[in-house]
N, C-alpha and C positions, 0 to 999 in steps of 0.2 A: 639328739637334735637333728641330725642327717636323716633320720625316720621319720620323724615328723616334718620335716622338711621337702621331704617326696611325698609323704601321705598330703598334704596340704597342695601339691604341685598336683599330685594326679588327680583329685579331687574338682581343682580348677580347669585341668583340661578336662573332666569329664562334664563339668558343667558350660562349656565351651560346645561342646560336640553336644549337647542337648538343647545348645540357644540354636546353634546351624540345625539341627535338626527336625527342630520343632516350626522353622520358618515357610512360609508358605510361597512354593515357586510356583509361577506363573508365566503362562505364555501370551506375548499381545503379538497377532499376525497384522502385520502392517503391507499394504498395498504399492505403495510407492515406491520408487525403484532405491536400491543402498546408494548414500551420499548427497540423496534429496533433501531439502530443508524440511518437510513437510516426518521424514523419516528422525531424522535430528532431533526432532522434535518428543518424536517417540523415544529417543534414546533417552534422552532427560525425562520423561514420563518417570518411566523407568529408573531413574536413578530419587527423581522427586520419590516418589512411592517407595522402596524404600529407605529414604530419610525420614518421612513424614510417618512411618509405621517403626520408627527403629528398629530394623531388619526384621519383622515382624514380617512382612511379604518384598517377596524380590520377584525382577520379571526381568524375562529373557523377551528382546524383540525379533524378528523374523521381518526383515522387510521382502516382498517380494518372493517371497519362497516357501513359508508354510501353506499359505491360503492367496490367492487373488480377491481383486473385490468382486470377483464374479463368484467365487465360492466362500466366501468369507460368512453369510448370512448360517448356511448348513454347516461350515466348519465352525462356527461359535457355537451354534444350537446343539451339535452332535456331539462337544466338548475336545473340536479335534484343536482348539487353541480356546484360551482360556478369557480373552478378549479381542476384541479392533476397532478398526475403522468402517461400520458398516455403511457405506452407501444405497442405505434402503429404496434409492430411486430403477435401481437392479431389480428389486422385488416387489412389482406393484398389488400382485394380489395379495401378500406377505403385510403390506405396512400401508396401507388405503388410508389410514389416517395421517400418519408420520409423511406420506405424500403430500398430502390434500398442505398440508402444514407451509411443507417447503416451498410449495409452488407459489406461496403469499409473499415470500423473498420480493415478488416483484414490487410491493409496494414501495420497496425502498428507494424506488429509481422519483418517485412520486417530488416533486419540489420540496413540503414537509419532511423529508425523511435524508434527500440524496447530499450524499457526502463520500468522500474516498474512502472513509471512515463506515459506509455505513453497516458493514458487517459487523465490525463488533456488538453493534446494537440487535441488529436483527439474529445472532448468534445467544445475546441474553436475552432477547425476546423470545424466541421459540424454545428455549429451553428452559427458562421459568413457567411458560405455559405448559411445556409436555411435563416436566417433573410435578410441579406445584396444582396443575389446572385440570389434566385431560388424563380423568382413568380409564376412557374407551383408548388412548395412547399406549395405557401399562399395558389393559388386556393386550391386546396383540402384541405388544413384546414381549410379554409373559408366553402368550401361545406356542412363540418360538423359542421357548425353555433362554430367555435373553433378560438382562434387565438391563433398561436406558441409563447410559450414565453420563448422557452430556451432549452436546453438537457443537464442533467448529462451522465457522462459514467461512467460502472461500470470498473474492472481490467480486464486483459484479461484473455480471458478461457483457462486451463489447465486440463490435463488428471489429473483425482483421480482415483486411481485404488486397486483393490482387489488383482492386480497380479501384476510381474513386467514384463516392456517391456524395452529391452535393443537393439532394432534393429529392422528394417523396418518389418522384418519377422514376427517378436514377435503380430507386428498388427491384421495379418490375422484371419478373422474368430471370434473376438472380438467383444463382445458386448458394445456396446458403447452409454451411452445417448446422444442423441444431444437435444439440445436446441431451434434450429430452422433452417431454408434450409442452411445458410452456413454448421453448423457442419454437417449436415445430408450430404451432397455432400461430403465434406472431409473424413467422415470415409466412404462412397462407392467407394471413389477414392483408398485408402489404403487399402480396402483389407478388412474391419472392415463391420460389422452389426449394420448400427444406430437401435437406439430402441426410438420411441416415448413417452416421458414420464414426467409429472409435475416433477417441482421442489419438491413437498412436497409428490411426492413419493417416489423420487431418493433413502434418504437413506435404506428404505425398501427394496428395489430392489437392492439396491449393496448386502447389509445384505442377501437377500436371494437368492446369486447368477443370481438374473434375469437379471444385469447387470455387465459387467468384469470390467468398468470403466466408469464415469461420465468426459461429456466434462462441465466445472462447471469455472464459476470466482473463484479467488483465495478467494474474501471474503467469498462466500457464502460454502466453507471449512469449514469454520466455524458459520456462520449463520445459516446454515440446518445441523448441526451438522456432515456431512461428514469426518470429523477429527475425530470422534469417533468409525469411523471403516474400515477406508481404509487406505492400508498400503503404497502404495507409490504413490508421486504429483511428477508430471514431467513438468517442467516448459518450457514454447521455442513454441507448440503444441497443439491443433490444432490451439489456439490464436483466436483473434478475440473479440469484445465486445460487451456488452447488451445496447445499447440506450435509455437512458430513457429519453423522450421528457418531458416541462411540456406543457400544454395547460388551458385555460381560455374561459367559454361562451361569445360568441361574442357577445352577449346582455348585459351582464355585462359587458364587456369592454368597449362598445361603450357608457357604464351611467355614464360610471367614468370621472372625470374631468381631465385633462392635467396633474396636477400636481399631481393627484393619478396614472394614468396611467406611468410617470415617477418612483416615487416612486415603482410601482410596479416592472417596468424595472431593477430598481434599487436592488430591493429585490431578483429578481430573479436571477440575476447574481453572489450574494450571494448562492443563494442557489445551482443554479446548480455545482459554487466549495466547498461548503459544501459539496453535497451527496458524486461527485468527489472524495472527499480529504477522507472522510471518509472511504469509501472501499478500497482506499489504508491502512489506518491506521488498520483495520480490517485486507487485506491481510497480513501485519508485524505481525501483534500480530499470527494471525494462522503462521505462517510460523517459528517465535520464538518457538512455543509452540509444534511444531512436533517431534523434536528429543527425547522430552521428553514421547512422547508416542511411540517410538521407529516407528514411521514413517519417509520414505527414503526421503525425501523432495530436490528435486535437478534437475538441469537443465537437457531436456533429451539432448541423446545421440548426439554425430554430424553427423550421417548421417537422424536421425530421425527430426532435424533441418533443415539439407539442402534441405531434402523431402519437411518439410512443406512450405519453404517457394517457392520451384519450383513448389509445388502446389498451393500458393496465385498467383505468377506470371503470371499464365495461367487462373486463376480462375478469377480475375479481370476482365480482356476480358468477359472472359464467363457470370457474372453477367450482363454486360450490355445486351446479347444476349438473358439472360434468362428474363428479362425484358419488353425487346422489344417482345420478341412473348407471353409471357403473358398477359402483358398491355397494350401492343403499345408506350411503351416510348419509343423515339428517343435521349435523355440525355442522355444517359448510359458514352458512351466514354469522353463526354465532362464533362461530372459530375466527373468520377474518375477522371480527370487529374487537373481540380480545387482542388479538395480534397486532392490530392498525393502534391499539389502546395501552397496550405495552411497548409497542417499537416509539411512541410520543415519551412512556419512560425511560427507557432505553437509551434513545437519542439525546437525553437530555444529560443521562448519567454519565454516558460514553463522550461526550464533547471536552475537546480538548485531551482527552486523556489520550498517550505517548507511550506505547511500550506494551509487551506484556504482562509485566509484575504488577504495573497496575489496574490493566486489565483483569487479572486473573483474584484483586481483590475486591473488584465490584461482584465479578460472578460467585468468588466465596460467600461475601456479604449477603447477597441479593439473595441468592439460591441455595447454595449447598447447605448454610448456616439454619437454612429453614426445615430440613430434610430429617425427619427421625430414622437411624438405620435399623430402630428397632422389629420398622413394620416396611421399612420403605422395599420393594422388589422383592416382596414375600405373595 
């Protein structure tokens, strides 16, 4: 009995040490510094993925330490981490389309579209369009040995300023960070001085007058500590968002078995309305937390609204144009008008909705649920 009883025992740890063995670990290189919400976020990825695979793949995060988003594009493609958070707006020769995509964010600021909310929408907008709609999208994630597996969006960009501006005039001659070619065109159209400038030196640079105002998402107010020294957010203006793709090595994809690559699907649609839903929950807290430092916090003015948005109206066009002679994309028109025709679904799905869980069951529903992983990122 005592023999069979060890035969029986050893047999079960052997089958034990072949479930752990057989699992598949993976690395996600995350950007964000450790104890960020936006890294949090990844932590639970990570713990989602495997739940949703029954220890079938597990994933170890790295915030801040495997890869930057400056080298995160070459360290997924090279297999030096096994997925992230690529900010393709880093690689414009790289991702000419996945660009051309995100810089249509600005429609959202549009009357039709704006809401504090309106990321989540334009979040399942652009990424039902690149999974579902756009295989000149796959090819070049394919090129770079990547495959797309989803996009958070962060809130839309708002002026923080050192001064206040109460009218179009107020623009002139302002030094203004932008963030990347949309803002940089918008404060040239107004009248304003973009200034080229990292996020992690922005606050410096308000502090030391090198910039009059930061074009900045409403989270990172408070993220890069910008709430601690600027005295009035104007909300409405220059608008627009940061796209944050995630992507996966295409080698690694392609070892995973159907029902890890579902799983993963599955994880990821969580996650990109986690990141979502968080930076909204960030923008409220910064935004409760202004008056108390006697910062002006408030929608700008209405002709400084009507400006911006007769300036998205015209700009839209011109995005495709700038494209086309940059890259040779021939998409441009037909891209924005899918995107302006999804983000009306979108908007519509996303209203009222509170959270990310339920967020993260429109994006399964919507998108993932449509995705065969038999052929999808081959």
């Amino acid at each position: 009995m005592k023999s069979t009883l060890k035969t029986l025992l050893a047999g079960a740890s052997m089958l034990t040490i072949a479930g752990t063995a057989s699992a598949q670990d993976l690395t996600f290189a995350g950007g964000w510094p450790p104890g960020s919400a936006p890294t949090k976020m990844l932590e639970n990825y990570a713990q989602t993925l495997e739940e949703y695979s029954d220890g079938e793949v597990t994933m170890k995060v790295f915030p801040l330490s495997l890869l930057s988003f400056a080298e995160v594009n070459a360290g997924v493609r090279d297999g030096i981490a096994d997925a992230a958070a690529n900010l393709t707006a880093y690689f414009p020769a790289e991702y000419p389309n996945l660009n051309m995509l995100s810089e249509f964010s600005e429609l959202v600021e549009l009357e039709e579209f704006a809401s504090e909310t309106s990321s989540t929408a334009f979040a399942g907008a652009i990424t039902e369009y690149v999974m579902l709609n756009c295989p000149d999208c796959q090819q070049e994630v394919s090129a770079q040995n990547q495959v797309y597996l989803g996009a958070a969006s962060t809130t839309s960009y708002v002026l923080q300023c050192m001064v206040p501006l109460t009218s179009v005039d107020d623009l002139k001659g302002k030094r203004i960070r932008a963030a990347g070619a949309y803002w940089a065109r918008w404060a040239e159209t107004v009248g304003a001085v973009p200034v080229s400038m990292s996020i992690n030196e922005t606050l410096e640079g308000l502090n030391q007058g090198v910039v009059d105002c930061t074009a900045s998402n409403t989270a990172d107010f408070v993220n890069f500590g910008f709430i601690d020294v600027v005295k009035y957010v104007y909300v409405g203006l220059p608008g627009a968002q940061f796209n944050v793709p995630f992507t996966m090595n295409k080698d690694t994809w392609s070892s995973m078995t159907e029902t890890a690559k579902q799983a993963t699907l599955r994880a990821t649609a969580k996650l990109m309305a986690d990141v979502t839903w968080v930076y909204i929950e960030e923008a409220r807290a910064g935004k409760e937390r202004a008056p108390g430092l006697d910062i002006e916090y408030t929608d700008a003015a209405a002709d400084l609204v009507t400006m911006n948005r007769e300036f998205i109206a015209e700009d839209k066009d011109a995005i495709a144009t700038i494209y086309q002679e940059r890259f040779g994309l021939e998409t441009g028109a037909e891209a924005a008008q899918a995107l302006n025709d999804l983000l009306v679904k979108w908007t519509e799905l996303t209203s009222g909705v509170e959270g990310g869980e339920a967020l993260a069951e429109l994006y399964e529903q919507e998108i993932y649920s449509k995705i065969d992983v038999s052929s999808y990122g081959q």
